[in-house]
C-alpha positions in Angstrom: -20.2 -19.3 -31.0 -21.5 -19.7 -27.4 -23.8 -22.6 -26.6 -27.3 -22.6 -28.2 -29.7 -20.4 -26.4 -32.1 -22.5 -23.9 -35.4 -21.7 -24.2 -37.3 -20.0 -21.3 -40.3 -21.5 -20.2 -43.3 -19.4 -20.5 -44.1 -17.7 -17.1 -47.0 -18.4 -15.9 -49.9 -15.7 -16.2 -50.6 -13.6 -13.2 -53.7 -14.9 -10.9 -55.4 -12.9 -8.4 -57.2 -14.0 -5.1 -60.3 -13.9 -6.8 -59.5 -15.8 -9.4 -59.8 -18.8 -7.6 -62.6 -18.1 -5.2 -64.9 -20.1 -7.7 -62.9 -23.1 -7.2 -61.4 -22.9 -4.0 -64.2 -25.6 -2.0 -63.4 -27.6 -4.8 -59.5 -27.7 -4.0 -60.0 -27.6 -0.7 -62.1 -31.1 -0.7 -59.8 -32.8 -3.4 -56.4 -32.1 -1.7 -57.7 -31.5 2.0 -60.8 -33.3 2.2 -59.8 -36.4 0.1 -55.5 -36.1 -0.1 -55.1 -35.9 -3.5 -51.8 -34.6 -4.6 -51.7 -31.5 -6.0 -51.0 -32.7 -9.7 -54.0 -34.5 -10.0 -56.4 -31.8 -8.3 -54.7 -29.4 -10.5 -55.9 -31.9 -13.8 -59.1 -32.1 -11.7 -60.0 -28.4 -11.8 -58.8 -28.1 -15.7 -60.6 -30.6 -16.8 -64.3 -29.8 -14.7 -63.7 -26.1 -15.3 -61.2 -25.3 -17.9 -59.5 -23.0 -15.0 -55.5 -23.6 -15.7 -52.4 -22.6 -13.1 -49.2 -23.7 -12.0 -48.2 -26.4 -9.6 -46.2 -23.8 -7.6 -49.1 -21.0 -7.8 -51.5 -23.7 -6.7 -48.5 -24.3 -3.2 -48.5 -20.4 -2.8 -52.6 -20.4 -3.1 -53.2 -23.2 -0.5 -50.9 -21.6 2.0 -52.0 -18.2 1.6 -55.7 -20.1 2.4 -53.9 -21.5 5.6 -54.3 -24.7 4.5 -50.9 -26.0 3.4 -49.5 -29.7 5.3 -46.1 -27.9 5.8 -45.8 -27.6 9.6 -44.2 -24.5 10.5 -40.9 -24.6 13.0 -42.8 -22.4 15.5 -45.6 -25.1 15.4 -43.3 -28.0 15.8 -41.4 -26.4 18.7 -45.0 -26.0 20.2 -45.9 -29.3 19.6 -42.6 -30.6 21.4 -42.8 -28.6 24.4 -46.7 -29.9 24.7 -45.7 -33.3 24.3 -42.5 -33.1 26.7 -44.1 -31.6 29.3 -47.4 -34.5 29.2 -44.7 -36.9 29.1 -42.5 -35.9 31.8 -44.5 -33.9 34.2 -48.1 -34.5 33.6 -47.7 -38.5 33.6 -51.1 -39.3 35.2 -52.7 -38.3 31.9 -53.0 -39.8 28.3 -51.4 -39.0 25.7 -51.6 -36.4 23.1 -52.6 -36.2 19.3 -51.6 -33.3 17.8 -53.4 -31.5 14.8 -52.0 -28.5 12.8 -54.5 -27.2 10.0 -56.8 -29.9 10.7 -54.3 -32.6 10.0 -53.3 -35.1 12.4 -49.5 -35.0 13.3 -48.4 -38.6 12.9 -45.9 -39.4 16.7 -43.2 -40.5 14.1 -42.8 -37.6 12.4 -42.5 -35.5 16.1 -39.6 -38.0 16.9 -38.0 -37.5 13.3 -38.0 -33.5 14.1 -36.4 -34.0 17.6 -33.9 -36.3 16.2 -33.0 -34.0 14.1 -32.7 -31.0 16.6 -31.2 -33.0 19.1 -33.9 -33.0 21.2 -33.5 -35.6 23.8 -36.6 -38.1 24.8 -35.7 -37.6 28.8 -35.8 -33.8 29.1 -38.6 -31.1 28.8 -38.1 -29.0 26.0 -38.2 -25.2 26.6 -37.5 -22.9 22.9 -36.1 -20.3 22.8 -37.2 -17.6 22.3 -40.5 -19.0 24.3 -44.0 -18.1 22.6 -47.5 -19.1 22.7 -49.3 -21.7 20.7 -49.7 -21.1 17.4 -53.3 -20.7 16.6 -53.0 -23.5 14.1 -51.6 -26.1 16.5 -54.4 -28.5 18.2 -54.1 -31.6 20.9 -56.7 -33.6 21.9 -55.9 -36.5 24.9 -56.3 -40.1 24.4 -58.5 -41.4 27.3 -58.2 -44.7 29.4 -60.5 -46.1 26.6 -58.9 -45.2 23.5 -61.4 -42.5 22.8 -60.0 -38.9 22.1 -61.3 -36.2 24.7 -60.3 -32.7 24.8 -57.5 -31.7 26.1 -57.5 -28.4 28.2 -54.5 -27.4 26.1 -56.5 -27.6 22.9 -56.6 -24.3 21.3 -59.8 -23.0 20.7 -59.0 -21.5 17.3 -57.6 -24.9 15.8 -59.3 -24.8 12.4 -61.7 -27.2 11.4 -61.8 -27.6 7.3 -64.5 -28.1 6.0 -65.5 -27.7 2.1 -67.6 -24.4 2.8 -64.7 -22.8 4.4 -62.3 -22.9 7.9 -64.6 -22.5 11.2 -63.0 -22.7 14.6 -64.0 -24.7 17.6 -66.8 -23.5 19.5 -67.6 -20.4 17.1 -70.0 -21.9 14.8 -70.9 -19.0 12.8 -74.5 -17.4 14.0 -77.1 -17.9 11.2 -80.6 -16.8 11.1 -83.4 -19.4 10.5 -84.7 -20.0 7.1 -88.2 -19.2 6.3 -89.3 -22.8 5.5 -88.8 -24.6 8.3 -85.9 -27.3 7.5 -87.0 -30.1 10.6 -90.7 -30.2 8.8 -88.9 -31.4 5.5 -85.9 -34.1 7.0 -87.6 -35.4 9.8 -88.2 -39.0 9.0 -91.2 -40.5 8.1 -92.3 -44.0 8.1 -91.2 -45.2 4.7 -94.1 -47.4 2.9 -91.6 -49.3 0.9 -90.4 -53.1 2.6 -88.0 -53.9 -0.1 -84.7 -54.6 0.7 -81.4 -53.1 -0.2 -80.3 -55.2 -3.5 -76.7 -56.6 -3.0 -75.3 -55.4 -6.5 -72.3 -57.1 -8.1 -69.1 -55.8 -7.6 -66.6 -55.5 -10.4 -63.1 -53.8 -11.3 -64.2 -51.2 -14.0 -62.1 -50.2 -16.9 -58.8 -48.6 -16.6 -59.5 -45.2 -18.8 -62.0 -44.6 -15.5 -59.8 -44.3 -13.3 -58.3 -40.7 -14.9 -61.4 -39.4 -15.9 -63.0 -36.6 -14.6 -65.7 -35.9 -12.1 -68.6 -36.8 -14.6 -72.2 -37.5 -14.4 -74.7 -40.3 -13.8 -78.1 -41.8 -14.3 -80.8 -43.5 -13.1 -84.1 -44.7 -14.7 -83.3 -43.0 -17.8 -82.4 -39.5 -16.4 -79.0 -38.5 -16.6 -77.5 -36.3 -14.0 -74.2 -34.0 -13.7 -71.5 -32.9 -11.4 -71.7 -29.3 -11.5 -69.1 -27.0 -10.6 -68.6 -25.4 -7.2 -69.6 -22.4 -6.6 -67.3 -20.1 -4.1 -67.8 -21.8 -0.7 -70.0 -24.5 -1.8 -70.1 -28.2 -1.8 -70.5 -29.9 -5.1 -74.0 -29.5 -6.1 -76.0 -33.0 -7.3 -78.6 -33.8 -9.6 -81.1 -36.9 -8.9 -79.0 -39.7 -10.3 -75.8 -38.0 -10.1 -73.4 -40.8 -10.0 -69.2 -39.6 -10.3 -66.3 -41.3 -12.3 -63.0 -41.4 -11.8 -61.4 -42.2 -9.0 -65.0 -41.8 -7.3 -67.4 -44.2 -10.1 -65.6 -47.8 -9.6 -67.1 -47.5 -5.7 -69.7 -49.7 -6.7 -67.2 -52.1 -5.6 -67.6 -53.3 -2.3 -64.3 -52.7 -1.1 -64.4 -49.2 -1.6 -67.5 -49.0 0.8 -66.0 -51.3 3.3 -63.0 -48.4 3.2 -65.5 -45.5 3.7 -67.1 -47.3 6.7 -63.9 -48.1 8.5 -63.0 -44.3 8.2 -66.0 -43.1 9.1 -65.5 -45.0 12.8 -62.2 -44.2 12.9 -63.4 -40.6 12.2 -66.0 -40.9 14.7 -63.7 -42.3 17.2 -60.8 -39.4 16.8 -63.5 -35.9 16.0 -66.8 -36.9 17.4 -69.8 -37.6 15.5 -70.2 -34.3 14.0 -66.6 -32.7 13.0 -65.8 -31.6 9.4 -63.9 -34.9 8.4 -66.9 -37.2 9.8 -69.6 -35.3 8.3 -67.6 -35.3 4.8 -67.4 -39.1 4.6 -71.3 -39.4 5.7 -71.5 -37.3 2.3 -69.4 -40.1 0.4 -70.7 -42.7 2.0 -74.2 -41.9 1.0 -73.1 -41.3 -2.6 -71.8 -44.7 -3.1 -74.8 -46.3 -1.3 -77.0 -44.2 -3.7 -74.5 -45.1 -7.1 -75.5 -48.9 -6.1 -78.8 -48.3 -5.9 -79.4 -48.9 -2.1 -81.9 -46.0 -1.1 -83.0 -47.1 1.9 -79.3 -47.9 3.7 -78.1 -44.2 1.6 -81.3 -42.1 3.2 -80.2 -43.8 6.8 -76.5 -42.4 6.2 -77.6 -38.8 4.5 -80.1 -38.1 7.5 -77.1 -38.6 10.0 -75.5 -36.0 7.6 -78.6 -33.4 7.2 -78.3 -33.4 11.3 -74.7 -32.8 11.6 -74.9 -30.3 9.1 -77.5 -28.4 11.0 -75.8 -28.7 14.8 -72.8 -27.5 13.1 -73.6 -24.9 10.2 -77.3 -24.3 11.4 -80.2 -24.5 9.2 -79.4 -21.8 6.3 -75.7 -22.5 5.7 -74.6 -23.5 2.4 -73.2 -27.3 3.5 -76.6 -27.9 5.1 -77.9 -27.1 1.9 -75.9 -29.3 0.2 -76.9 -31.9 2.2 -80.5 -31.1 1.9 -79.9 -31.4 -1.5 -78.5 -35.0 -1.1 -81.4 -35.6 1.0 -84.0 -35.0 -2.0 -81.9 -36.9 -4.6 -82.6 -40.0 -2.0 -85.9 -39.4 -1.7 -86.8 -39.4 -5.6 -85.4 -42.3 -6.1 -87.6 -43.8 -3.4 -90.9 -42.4 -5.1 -91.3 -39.4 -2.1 -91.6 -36.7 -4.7 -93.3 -34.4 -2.1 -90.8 -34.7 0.1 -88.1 -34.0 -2.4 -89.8 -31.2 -4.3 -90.1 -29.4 -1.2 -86.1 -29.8 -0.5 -85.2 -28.8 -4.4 -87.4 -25.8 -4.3 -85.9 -24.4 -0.5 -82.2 -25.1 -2.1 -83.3 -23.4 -5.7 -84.3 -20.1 -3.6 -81.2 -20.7 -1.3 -79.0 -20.7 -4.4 -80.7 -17.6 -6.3 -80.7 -15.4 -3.4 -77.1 -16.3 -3.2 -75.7 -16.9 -6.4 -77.9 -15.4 -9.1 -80.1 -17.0 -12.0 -77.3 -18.1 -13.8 -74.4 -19.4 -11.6 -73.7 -23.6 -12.2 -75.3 -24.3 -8.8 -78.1 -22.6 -9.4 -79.3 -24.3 -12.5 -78.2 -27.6 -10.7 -81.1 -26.6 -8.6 -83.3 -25.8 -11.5 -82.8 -29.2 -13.3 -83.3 -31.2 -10.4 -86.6 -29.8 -9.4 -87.4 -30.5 -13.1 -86.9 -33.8 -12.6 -89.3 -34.3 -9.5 -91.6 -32.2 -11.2 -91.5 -34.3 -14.4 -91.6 -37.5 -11.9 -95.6 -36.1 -10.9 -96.1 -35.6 -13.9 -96.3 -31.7 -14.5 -94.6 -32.0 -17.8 -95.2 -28.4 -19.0 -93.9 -27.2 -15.7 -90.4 -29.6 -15.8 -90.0 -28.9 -19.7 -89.6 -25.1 -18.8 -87.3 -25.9 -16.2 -84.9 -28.0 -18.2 -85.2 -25.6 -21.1 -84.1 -23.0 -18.7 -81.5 -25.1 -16.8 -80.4 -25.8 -20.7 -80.4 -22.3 -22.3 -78.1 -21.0 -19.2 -75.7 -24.0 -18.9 -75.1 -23.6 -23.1 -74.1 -19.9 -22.1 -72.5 -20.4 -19.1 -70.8 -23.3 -20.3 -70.4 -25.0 -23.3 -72.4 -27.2 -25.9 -70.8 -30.8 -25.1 -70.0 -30.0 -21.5 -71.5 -33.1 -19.7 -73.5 -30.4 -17.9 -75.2 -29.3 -20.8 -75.6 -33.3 -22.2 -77.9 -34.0 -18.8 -80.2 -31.1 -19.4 -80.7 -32.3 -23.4 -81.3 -35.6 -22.0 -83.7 -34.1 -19.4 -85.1 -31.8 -22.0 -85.4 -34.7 -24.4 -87.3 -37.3 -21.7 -90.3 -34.9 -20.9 -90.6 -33.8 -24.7 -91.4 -37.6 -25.5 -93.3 -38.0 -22.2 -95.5 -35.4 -24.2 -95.5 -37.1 -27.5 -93.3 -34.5 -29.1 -91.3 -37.4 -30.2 -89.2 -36.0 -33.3 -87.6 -33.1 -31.2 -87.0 -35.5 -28.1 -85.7 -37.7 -30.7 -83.2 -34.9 -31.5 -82.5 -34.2 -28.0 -81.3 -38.2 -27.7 -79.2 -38.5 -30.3 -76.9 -35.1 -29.8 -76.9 -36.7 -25.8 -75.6 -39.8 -27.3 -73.2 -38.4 -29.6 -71.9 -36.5 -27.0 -71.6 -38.9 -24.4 -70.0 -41.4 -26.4 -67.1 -38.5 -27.4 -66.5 -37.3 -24.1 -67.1 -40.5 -22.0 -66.8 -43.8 -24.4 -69.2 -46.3 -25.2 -70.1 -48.0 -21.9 -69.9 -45.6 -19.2 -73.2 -45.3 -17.3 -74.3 -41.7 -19.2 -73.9 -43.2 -22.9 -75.8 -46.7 -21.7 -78.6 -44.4 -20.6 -78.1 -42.2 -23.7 -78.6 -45.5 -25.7 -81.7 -46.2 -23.6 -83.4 -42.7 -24.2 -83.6 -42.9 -27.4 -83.9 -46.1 -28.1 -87.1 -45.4 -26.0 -88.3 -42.2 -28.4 -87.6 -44.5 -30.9 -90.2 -47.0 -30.1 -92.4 -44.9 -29.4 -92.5 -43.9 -33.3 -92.7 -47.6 -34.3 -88.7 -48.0 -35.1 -89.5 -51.3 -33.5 -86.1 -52.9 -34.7 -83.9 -49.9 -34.4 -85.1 -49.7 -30.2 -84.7 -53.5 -29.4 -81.0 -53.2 -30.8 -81.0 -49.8 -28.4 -82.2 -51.1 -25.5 -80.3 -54.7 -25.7 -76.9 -52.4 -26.0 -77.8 -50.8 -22.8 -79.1 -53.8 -21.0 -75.5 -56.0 -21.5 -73.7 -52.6 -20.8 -75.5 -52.2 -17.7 -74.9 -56.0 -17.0 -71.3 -55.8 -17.5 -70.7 -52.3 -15.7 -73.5 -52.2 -12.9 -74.8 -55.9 -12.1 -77.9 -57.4 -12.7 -79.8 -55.9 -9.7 -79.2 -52.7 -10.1 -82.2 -50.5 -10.7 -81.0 -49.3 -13.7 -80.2 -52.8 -15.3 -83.5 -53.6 -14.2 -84.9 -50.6 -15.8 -82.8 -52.0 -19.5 -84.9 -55.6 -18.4 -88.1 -53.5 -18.6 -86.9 -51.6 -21.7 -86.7 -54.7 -23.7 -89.5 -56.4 -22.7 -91.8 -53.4 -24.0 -90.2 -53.2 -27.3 -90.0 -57.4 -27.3 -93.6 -57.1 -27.3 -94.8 -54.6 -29.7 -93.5 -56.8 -32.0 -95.2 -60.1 -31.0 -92.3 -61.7 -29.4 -94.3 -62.5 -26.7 -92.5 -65.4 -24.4 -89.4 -63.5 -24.6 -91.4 -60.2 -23.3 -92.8 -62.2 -20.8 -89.5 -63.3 -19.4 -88.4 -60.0 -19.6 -91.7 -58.2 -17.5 -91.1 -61.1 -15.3 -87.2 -60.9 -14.4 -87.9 -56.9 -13.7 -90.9 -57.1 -11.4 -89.0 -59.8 -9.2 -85.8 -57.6 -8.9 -87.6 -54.3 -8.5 -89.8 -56.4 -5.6 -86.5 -57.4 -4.0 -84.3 -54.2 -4.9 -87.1 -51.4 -4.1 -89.6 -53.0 -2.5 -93.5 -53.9 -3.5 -95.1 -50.5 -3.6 -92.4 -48.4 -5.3 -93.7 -46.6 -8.3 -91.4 -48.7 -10.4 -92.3 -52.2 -9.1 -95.9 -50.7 -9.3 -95.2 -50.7 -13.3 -93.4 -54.2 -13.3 -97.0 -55.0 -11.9 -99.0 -53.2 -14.6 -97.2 -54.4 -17.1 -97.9 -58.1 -16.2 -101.6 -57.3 -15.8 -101.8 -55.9 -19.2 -100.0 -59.3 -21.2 -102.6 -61.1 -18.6 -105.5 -59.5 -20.1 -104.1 -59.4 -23.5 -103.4 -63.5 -23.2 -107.4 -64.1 -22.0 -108.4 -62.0 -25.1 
């Protein structure tokens, strides 16, 4: 008898080019963009879109895309004989930093290569046999002042990555303008709100979060969802969206402070408007919005509408996306003109493009729902998040976090019309959902819990909703501090259900602590402080009576 038979591991199946158009921006900004390793962004893609390959097919993909971190012999010898020569023969002039793909060449690893061929420090370097640059090979010079110029031996088609796609340097791609014009919508106005930017409290969150997926968020009650990326797009946001993971625990300051200092450093190397600069405005501005400070976010997202448009022009899809960022800012600052007007251009955008029924598209669809709800046109938002519903449960699946933010949103502007046994419906399958897929205090399920202990009071299940809404408010304390606006919101919460049921002083404290947070948080005249305010008037008049 011979020794036992191994088995063979199952060959992977067979995956053509277009099988991973529909997730290649998403790659492309989790191992390019953000230098993940390939394990995780291949657990990444799995678990946001169920889409499934090999480690090694995933290598051959993201070289045949040009986009691999390999550097090529021919490219090193290039980048040898560049750097020789500026040593040796070209000394009046700084130095050179060398980029292949987009990534910077570290000096280190040059001197490792030349080390290893021999290649002495003290003479110029001439390969044989001699070629040109490689296309892929880019230098920029290090001026007197430490800031990066170019250098006339930069090659012009050095590719710039970017989540849309690879451009080149100086061929920005020539794009028609939109219909609508795009400077009437993002040029700033004067802002009537005076309230400051709250300084949250930072805290380590749990360790599952740190291997969860991309998920969803919430503000004010509304939940909100990462959708998936369609081909060349960035990841499409709803208002509120707010990401887990490696990206949720940013509400800690550190994380911030780390986005900052590469955003100069950014600055400093590319210039104000390459690829890598414009992609950390992005972050940065989702981090500012995940701690609830609008006005510092809408600062950083109209630096990143503008680069967008210098670079892409006005009807490309990563202005769009930025647009899109743009009017998820702008909601949560009560401008619901401002943002309508951004969700509709980026709904049409997305239709033309994609169709009815693509992920991005019925992003689009829900978060115009929301702004829509937000004025209230009720009838108008409910068919949109029936719509954005219907096609994400047949695109997608029933407990896809996707589908659990459109039966929340579907859920809110049923009750807002007093069809409170179906909204009731909505809440709890959002709950029992969110507390499967996410657990029991992730920012979703605490606004789950908050939804319908909400449609719960407003049938007269007076003690069922205070033991709702005190859930979410010491979640929301523990995960999100006590000035964010959604803890504040929880304050509120329980101070209306406090006093339906005649606990008075305890409602008053309650009314109290939310109007002097929202005051300081979002300022005197936002529509939520406005309520604090109402609310106070209303237990005045009720106290004189």
């Amino acid at each position: 008898m011979g020794p036992p038979t191994r088995p063979r591991k199952r060959k992977a199946p067979t995956l053509r080019a277009s099988d991973w158009e529909p997730y290649k921006a998403r790659i492309v900004e989790l191992h390019i963009m953000e230098k993940r390793p390939l394990q995780e962004v291949r657990e990444a893609i799995k678990m946001e879109f169920g889409f499934t390959a090999e480690i090694r097919q995933y290598r051959t993909r993201i070289s045949q895309w040009g986009l691999d971190k390999n550097i090529k012999p021919e490219e090193m010898r290039s980048i040898v004989r560049k750097r020789q020569q500026r040593k040796l023969v070209e000394v009046n002039k700084g130095e050179l930093i060398f980029q292949v793909r987009g990534y910077k060449i570290e000096p280190q690893k040059i001197d490792r290569w030349m080390k290893r061929h021999e290649v002495p420090e003290s003479t110029l370097y001439a390969p044989s046999p001699a070629a040109s640059t490689p296309s892929a090979v880019g230098c920029r010079t290090v001026s007197e002042r430490g800031s990066p110029v170019l250098s006339p031996a930069y090659s012009v088609a050095t590719p710039i990555i970017s989540p849309g796609g690879i451009f080149h340097m100086g061929q920005s791609p020539q794009i028609s303008s939109p219909a609508l014009s795009i400077s009437s919508i993002v040029r700033p106005q004067g802002n009537i709100f005076a309230g400051q930017s709250p300084a949250p409290t930072y805290r380590s969150l749990p360790n599952f979060l740190l291997s969860a997926p991309v998920i969803p968020g919430v503000f004010q009650g509304q939940s909100a969802s990462a959708q998936p990326y369609p081909p060349g797009f960035a990841l499409p946001l709803e208002i509120g969206h707010m990401t887990t993971g490696s990206m949720w625990y940013r509400y800690k300051q550190t994380d911030e402070e780390h986005l900052r200092e590469k955003l100069s450093s950014a600055e400093l190397l590319h210039g104000t408007n390459h690829s890598e600069t414009l992609g950390i405005l992005s972050k940065l501005g989702n981090v500012l919005i995940d701690q609830g400070r609008y006005k510092s976010a809408e600062e950083v997202i109209r630096r990143l509408v503008e680069g967008r448009r210098d670079v892409n022009g006005n009807d490309d899809v990563n202005t769009f996306h930025a647009l899109e960022l743009l009017g998820r800012v702008l909601a949560h600052q009560g401008h619901y003109t401002e943002a309508k007007k951004l969700h509709q251009r980026t709904l049409e955008f997305r239709k033309a493009m994609l169709g009815e029924e693509h992920p991005a598209t019925l992003t689009s669809v829900s978060n115009l729902g929301l702004v829509l709800e937000s004025q209230g046109k009720y009838k108008e938002a409910e068919a949109m998040h029936r719509r954005a519903l219907e096609g994400r449960e047949k695109v997608l699946w029933p407990e896809h976090l996707h589908t659990l933010t459109s039966v929340s949103h579907l859920g809110l502007v049923l009750s807002r019309q007093g069809k409170h046994k179906e909204a009731e419906a909505m809440h709890r399958r959002d709950l029992e959902g969110s507390e499967k897929v996410l657990g029991p205090e992730h920012p979703d399920t605490l606004n789950s819990v908050s939804n319908l202990g909400s449609v719960l009071e407003s049938q007269g299940k007076y003690k069922e909703a205070e033991a709702m809404h005190r859930r979410d408010l010491e979640g929301s304390e523990k995960v999100l501090g006590p000035e964010h606006p959604d803890t504040l919101t929880s304050v509120s919460h329980l101070g209306s259900v406090l006093s339906r049921q005649g606990k008075y002083e305890e409602a008053e404290a309650m009314h109290r602590r939310a109007l002097e947070g929202r005051e300081k948080v979002l300022g005197p005249e936002h529509p939520d402080t406005l309520t604090s305010v109402n609310m106070k008037r209303q237990k005045r008049c009720t106290d004189e009576h």
